[in-house]
NUTORVO-102185 format. One record per residue (C-alpha): residue number from 0; x, y, z. Coordinates in nm, 3 decimals. Each point is the difference from the previous one (the first is absolute). Example, Ala and Ser with C-alpha at 12.3 -4.5 7.8 and 13.67 -1.06 7.14 Angstrom:
BEGIN
@nr->0&east->1.230&north->-0.450&up->0.780
@nr->1&east->0.137&north->0.344&up->-0.066
//
This chain:
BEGIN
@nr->0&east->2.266&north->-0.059&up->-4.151
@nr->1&east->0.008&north->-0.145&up->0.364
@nr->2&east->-0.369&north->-0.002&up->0.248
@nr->3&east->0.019&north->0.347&up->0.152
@nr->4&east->0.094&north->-0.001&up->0.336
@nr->5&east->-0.236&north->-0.039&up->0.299
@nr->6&east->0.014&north->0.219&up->0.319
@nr->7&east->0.063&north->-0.126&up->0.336
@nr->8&east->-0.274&north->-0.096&up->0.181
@nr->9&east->-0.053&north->-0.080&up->0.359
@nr->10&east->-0.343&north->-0.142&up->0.118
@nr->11&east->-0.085&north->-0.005&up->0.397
@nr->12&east->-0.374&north->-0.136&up->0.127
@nr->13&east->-0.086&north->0.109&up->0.338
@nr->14&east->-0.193&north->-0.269&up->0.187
@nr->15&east->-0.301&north->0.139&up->0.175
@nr->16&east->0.046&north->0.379&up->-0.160
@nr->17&east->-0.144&north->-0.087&up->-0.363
@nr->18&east->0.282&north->0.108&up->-0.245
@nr->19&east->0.259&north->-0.015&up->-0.247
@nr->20&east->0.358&north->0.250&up->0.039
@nr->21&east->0.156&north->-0.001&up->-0.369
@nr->22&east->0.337&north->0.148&up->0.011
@nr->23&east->0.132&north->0.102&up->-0.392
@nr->24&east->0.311&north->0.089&up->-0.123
@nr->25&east->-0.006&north->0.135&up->-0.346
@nr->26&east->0.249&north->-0.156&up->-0.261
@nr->27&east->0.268&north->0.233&up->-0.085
@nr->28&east->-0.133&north->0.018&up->-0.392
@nr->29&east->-0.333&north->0.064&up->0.061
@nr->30&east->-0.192&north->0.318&up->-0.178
@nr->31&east->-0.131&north->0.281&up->0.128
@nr->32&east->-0.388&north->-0.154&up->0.080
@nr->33&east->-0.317&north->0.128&up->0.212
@nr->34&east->0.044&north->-0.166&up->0.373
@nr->35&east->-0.334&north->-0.123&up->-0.077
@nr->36&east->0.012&north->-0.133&up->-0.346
@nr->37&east->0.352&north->-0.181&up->0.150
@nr->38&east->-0.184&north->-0.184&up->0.273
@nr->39&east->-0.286&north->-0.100&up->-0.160
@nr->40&east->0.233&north->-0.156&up->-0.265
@nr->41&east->0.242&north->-0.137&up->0.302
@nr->42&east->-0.284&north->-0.128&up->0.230
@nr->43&east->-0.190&north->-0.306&up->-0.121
@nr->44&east->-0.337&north->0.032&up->0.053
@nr->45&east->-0.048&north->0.333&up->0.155
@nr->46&east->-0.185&north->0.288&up->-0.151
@nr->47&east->0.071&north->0.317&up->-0.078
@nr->48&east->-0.274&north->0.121&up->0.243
@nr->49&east->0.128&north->-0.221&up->0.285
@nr->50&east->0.319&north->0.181&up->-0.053
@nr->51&east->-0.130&north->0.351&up->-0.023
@nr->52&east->-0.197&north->-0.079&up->0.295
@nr->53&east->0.316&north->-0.136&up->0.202
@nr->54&east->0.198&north->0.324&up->-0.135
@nr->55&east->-0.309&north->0.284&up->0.144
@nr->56&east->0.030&north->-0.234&up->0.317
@nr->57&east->0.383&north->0.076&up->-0.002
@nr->58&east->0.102&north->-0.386&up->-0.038
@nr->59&east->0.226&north->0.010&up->-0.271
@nr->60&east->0.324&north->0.254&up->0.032
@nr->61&east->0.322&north->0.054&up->-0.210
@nr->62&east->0.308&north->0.020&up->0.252
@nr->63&east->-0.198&north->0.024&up->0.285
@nr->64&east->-0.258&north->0.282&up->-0.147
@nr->65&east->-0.345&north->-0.059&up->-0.092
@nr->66&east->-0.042&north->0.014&up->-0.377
@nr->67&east->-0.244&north->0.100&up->-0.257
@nr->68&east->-0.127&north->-0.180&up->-0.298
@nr->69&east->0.160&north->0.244&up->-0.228
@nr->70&east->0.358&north->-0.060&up->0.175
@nr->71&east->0.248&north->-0.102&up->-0.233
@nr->72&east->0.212&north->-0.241&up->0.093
@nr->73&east->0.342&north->-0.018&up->-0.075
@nr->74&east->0.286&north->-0.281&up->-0.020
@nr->75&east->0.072&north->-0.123&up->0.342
@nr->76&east->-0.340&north->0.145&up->0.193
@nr->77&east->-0.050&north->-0.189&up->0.280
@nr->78&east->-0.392&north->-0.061&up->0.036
@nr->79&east->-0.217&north->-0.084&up->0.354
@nr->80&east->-0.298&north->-0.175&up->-0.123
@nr->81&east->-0.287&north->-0.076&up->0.287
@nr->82&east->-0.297&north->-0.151&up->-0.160
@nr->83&east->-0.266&north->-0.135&up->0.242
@nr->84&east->-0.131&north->-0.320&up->-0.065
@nr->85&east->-0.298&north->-0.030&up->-0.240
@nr->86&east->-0.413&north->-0.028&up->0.116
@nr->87&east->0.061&north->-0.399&up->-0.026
@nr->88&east->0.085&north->-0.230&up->-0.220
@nr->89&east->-0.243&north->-0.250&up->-0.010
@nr->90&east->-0.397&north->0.063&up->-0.101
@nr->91&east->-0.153&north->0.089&up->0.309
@nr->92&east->-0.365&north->0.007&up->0.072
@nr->93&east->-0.218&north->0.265&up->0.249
@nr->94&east->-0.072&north->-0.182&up->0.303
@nr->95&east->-0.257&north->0.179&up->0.264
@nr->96&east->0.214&north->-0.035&up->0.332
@nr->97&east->-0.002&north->0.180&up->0.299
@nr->98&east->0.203&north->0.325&up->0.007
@nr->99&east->0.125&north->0.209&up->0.279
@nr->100&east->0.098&north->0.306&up->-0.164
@nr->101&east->0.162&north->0.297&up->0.204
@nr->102&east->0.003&north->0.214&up->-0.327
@nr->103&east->-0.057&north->0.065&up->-0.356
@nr->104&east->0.068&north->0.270&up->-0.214
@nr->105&east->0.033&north->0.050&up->-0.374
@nr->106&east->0.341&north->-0.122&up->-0.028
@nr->107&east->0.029&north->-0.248&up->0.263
@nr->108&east->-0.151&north->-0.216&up->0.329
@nr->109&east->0.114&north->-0.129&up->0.333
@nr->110&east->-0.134&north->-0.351&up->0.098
@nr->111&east->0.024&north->-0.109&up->0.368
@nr->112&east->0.037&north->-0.403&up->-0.142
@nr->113&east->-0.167&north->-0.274&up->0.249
@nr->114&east->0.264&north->-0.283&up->0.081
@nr->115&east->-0.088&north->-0.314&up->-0.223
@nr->116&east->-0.044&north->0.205&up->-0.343
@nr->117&east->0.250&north->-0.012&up->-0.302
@nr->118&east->0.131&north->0.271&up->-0.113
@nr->119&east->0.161&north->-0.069&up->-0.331
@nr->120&east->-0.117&north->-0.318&up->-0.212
@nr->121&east->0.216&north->-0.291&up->0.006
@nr->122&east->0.025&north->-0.372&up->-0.042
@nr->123&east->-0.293&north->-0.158&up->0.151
@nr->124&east->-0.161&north->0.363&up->0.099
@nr->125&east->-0.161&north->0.109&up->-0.355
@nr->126&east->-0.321&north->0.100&up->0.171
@nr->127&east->-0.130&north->0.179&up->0.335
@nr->128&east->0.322&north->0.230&up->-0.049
@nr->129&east->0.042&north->0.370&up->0.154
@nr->130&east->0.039&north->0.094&up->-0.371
@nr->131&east->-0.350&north->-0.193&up->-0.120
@nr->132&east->-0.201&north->0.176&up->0.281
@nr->133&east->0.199&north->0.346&up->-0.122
@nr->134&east->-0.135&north->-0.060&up->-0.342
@nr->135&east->-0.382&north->-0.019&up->0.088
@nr->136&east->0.087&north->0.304&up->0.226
@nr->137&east->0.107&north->0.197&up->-0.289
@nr->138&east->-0.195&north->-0.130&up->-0.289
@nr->139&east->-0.196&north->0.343&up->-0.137
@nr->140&east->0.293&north->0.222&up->0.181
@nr->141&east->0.206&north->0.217&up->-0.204
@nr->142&east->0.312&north->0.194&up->0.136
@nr->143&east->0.024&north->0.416&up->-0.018
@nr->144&east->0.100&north->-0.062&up->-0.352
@nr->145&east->-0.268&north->-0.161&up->-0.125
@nr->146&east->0.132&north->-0.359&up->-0.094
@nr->147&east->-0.137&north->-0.309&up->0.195
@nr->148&east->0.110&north->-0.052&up->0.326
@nr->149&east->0.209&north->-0.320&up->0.094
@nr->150&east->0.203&north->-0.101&up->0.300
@nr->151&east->0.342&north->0.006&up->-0.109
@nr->152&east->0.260&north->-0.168&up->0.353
@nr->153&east->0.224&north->0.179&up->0.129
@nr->154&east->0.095&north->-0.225&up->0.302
@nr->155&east->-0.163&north->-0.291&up->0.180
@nr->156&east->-0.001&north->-0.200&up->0.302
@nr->157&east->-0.058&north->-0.392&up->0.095
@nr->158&east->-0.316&north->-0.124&up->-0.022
@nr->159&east->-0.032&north->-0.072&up->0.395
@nr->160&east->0.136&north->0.339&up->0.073
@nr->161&east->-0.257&north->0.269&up->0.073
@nr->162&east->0.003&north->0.393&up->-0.043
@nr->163&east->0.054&north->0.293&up->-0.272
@nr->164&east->0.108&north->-0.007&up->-0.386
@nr->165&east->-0.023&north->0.256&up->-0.277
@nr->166&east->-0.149&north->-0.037&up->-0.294
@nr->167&east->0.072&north->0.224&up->-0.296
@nr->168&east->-0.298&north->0.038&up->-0.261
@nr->169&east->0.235&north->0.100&up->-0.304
@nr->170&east->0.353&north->-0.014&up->-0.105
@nr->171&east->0.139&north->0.358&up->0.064
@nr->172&east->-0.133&north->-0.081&up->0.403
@nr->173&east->0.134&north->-0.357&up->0.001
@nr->174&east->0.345&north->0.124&up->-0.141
@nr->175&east->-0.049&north->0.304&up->0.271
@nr->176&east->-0.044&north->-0.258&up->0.265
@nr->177&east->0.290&north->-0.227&up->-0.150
@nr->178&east->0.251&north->0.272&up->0.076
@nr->179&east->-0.053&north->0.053&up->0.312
@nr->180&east->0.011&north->-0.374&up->0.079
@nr->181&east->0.327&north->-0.017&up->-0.197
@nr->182&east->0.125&north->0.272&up->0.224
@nr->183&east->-0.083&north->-0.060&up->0.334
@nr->184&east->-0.259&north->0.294&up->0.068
@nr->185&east->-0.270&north->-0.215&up->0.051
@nr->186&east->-0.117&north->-0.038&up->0.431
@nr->187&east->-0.074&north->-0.350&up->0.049
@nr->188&east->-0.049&north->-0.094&up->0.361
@nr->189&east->-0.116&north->-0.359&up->0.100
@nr->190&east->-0.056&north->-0.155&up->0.331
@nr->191&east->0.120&north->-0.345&up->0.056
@nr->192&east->-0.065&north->-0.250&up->0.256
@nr->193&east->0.340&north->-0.176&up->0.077
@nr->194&east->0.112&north->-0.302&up->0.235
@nr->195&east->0.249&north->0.120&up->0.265
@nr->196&east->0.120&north->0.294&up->0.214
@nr->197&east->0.169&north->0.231&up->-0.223
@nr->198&east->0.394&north->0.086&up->0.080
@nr->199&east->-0.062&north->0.430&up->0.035
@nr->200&east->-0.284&north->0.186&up->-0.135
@nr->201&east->0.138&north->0.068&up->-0.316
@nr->202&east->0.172&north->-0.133&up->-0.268
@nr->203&east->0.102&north->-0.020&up->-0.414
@nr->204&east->0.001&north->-0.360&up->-0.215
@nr->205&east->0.234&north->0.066&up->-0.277
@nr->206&east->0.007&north->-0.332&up->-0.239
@nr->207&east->-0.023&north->-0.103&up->-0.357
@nr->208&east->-0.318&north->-0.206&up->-0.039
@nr->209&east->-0.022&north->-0.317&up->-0.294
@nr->210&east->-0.192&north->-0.289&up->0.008
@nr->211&east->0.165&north->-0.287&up->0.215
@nr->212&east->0.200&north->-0.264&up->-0.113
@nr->213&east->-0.161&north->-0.220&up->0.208
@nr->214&east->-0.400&north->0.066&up->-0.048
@nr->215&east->-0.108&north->0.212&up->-0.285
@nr->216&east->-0.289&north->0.100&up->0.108
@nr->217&east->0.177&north->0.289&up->0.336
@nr->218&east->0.236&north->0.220&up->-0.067
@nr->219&east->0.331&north->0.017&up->0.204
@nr->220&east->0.227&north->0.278&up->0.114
@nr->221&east->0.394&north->-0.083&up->-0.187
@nr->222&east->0.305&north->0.180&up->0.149
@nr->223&east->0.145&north->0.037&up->-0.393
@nr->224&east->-0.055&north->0.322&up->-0.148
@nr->225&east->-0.028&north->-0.215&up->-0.347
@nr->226&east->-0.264&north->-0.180&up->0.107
@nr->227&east->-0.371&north->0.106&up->0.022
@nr->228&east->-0.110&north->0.385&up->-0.002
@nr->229&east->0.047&north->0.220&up->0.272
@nr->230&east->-0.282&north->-0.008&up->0.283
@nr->231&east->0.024&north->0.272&up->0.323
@nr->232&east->-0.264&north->-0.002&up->0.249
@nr->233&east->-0.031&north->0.220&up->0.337
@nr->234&east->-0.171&north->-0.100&up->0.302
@nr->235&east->-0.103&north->0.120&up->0.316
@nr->236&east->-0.187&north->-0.143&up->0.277
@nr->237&east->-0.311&north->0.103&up->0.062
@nr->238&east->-0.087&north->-0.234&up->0.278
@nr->239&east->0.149&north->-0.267&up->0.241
@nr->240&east->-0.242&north->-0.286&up->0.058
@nr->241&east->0.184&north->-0.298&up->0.204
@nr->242&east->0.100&north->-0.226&up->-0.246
@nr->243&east->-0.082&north->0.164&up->-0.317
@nr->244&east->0.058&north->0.387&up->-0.156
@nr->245&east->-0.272&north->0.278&up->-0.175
@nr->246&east->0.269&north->0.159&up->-0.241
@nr->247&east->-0.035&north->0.252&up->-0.270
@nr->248&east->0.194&north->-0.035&up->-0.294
@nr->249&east->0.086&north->0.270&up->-0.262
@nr->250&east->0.088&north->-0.102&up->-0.298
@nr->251&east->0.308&north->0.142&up->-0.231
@nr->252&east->0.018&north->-0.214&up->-0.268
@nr->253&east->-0.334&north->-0.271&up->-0.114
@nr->254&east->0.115&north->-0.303&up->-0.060
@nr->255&east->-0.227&north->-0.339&up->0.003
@nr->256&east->-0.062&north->-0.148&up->0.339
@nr->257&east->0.238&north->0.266&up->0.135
@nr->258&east->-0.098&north->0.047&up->0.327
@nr->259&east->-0.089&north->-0.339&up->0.064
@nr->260&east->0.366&north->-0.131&up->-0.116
@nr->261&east->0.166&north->0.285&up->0.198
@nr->262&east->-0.204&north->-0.075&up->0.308
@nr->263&east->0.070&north->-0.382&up->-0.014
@nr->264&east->0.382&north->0.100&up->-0.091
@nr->265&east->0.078&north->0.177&up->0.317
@nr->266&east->-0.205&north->-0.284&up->0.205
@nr->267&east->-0.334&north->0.144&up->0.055
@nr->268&east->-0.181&north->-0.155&up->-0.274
@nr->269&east->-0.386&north->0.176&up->-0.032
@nr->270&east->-0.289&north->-0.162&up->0.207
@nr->271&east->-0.169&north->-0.234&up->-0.155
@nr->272&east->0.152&north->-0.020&up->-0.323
@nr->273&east->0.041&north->-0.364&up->-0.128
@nr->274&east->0.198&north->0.060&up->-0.308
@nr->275&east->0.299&north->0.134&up->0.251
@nr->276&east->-0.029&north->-0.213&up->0.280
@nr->277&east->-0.232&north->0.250&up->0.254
@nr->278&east->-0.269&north->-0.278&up->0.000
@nr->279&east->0.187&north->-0.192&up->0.275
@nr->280&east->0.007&north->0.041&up->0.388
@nr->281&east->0.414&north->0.180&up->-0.014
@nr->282&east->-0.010&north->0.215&up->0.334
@nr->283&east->-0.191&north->-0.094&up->0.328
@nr->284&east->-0.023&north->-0.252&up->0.242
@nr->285&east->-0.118&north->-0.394&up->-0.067
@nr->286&east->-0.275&north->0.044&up->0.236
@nr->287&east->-0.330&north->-0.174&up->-0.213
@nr->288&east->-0.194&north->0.333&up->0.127
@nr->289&east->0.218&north->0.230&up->-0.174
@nr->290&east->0.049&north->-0.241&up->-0.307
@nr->291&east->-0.408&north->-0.020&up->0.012
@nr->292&east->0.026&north->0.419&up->-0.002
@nr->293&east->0.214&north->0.023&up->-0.311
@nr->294&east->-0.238&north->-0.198&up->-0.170
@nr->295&east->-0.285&north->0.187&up->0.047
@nr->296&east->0.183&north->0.261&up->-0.134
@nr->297&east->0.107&north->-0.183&up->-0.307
@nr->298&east->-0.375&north->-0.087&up->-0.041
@nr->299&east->-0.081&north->0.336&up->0.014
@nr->300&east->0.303&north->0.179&up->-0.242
@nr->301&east->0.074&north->-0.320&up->-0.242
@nr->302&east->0.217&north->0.214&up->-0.199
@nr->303&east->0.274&north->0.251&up->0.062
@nr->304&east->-0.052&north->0.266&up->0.230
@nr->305&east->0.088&north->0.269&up->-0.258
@nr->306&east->-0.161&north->0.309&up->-0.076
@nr->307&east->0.060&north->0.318&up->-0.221
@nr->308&east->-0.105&north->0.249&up->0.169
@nr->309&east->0.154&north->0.320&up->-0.101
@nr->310&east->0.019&north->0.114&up->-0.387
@nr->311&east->0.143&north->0.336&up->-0.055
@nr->312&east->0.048&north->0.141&up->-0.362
@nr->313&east->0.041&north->0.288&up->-0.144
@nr->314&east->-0.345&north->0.062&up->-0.314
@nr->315&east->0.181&north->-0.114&up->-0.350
@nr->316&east->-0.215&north->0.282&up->-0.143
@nr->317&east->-0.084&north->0.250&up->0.230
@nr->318&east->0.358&north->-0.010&up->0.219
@nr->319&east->-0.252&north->0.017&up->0.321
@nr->320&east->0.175&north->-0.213&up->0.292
@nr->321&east->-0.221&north->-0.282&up->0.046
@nr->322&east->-0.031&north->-0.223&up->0.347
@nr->323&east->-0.242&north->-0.225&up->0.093
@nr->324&east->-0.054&north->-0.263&up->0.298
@nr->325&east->-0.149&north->-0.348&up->0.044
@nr->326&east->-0.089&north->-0.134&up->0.335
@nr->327&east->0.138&north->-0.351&up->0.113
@nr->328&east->-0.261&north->-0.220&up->-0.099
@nr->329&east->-0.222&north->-0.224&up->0.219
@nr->330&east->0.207&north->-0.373&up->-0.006
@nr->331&east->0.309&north->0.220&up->0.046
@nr->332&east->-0.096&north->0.220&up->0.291
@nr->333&east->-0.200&north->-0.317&up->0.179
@nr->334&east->0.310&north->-0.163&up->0.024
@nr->335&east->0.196&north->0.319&up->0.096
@nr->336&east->-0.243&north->0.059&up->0.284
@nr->337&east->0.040&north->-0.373&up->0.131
@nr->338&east->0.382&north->0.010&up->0.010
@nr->339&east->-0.061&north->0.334&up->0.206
@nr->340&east->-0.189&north->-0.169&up->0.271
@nr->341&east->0.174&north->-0.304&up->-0.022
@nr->342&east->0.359&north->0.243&up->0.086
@nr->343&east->-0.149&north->0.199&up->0.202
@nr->344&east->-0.122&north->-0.310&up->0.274
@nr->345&east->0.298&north->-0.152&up->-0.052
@nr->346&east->0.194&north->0.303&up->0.159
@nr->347&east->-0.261&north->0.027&up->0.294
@nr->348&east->0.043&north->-0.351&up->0.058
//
């Protein structure tokens, strides 16, 4: 007798929105099965709570429905899988680090993240994480069901970038959250710092982002739909200041270093920010006064003027629409403030 047949399987990881889209298309010869008996068999390491979890949460659907566990699935079923990434991979120890944290709840918190901290552990970042000082937060906290509480990601942001993230505390909220990530109903609003006069007051960046061919370590915007995942980002300006813009950006989609790729696409690459070229004098006169300006504010703001500052969601448990706000932070606004009175002499001069 010949291996039975595997289903189809596609796999898709987002880049900063922390999970994994399994698409499944049952073999024609398959038996009548319980969805969730199916996927726990189909799904390599994932457990049968994870996927109950992701199913209450609404992640997992049969033809475009949301499915029970007791679904039976038939030859043919095509099966949306969204399973959100797990706590971490890697043995991770509580760290006591300083928290700014615009709420907490049973299920879930909002951290307003200082520029300079990790999120997510990585190579040559195993300690001093967002993640290691969420574990000392937590340790002794148990969610409204009474299991241990533990920050599960749902999204992240660079470490030099500043403002909000959720945080679900259990796997029916972090699947909750997931969703809504997957499906664009999250508000994220950042303001960005960018070199140059920008061409209207509004505008759309719709490009596929993959690492580039030529450095590894940015990402680059590729005109082939093959190529990359799909990135869109909307922007509006918020302020003119001479020689560089205050812009908000809204994000559709989250992909890694999306707004900072986007930005440097069109040819306004963020303030400040090395890894895209915004570290260098690129509008402005060669006058050593104004170079000696810039630098001061590079001295002040040595990283990319980025900030998250709007976060809108709607409760994964309690459906309440939530909406919270961070202020620009200090470095950021010092060097918004500067550019202001340096554009505003300039015109009286």
């Amino acid at each position: 007798m010949s291996a039975p047949k595997l289903p189809t399987i596609d796999n898709e990881e987002s880049g900063e929105e922390l999970y994994e889209h399994h698409h499944i298309v049952v073999d024609k010869g398959q038996a009548p099965l319980r969805l969730d008996k199916y996927l726990t068999a189909r799904l390599e390491g994932v457990s049968r709570t994870k996927i109950q979890a992701a199913m209450k949460a609404e992640c997992i659907r049969v033809a475009g429905r949301p499915a029970k566990a007791n679904y039976k699935i038939k030859p043919l079923d095509e099966i949306s899988i969204l399973l959100p990434e797990p706590p971490h991979d890697i043995e991770l120890l509580p760290e006591e680090l300083p928290l700014s944290i615009a709420y907490e709840d049973d299920d879930l918190l909002v951290v307003d993240k200082a520029a300079g901290m990790v999120v997510h552990p990585g190579y040559g970042n195993f300690s001093h994480t967002l993640l290691n000082a969420l574990l000392f937060h937590l340790q002794g906290c148990t969610c409204r069901n009474g299991e241990p509480a533990q920050p599960y990601l749902v999204h992240r942001i660079d470490k030099d970038t500043s403002g909000l993230l959720v945080i679900a505390k259990n796997e029916e909220a972090q699947a909750g959250l997931a969703r809504q990530f997957f499906y664009h109903t999250i508000d994220r609003r950042y303001n960005a710092l960018v070199w140059g006069d920008m061409e209207g007051d509004t505008g759309t960046i719709d490009g596929n982002l993959a690492r580039s061919a030529k450095d590894r370590r940015v990402m680059a915007v590729y005109s082939d739909p093959a190529v990359g995942k799909r990135a869109i980002t909307h922007w509006s300006v918020v302020e003119r200041l001479g020689y560089i813009t205050l812009v908000e950006c809204v994000l559709e989609t989250g992909r890694t270093h999306q707004i900072r790729a986007h930005m440097r696409h069109i040819g306004h690459p963020l303030f400040a920010d090395a890894t895209y070229g915004g570290d260098q004098i690129l509008k402005g006169t060669t006058f050593s006064k104004y170079r000696q300006f810039v630098e001061n504010c590079f001295n002040i703001l040595p990283r990319q003027a980025l900030h998250a500052r709007v976060l809108g969601f709607e409760h994964p448990i309690t459906h309440a629409h939530m909406r919270f706000e961070s202020p620009i932070p200090t470095d950021m606004q010092e060097v918004i403030d500067r550019w202001r009175r340096y554009a505003n002499a300039s015109r009286t001069e």
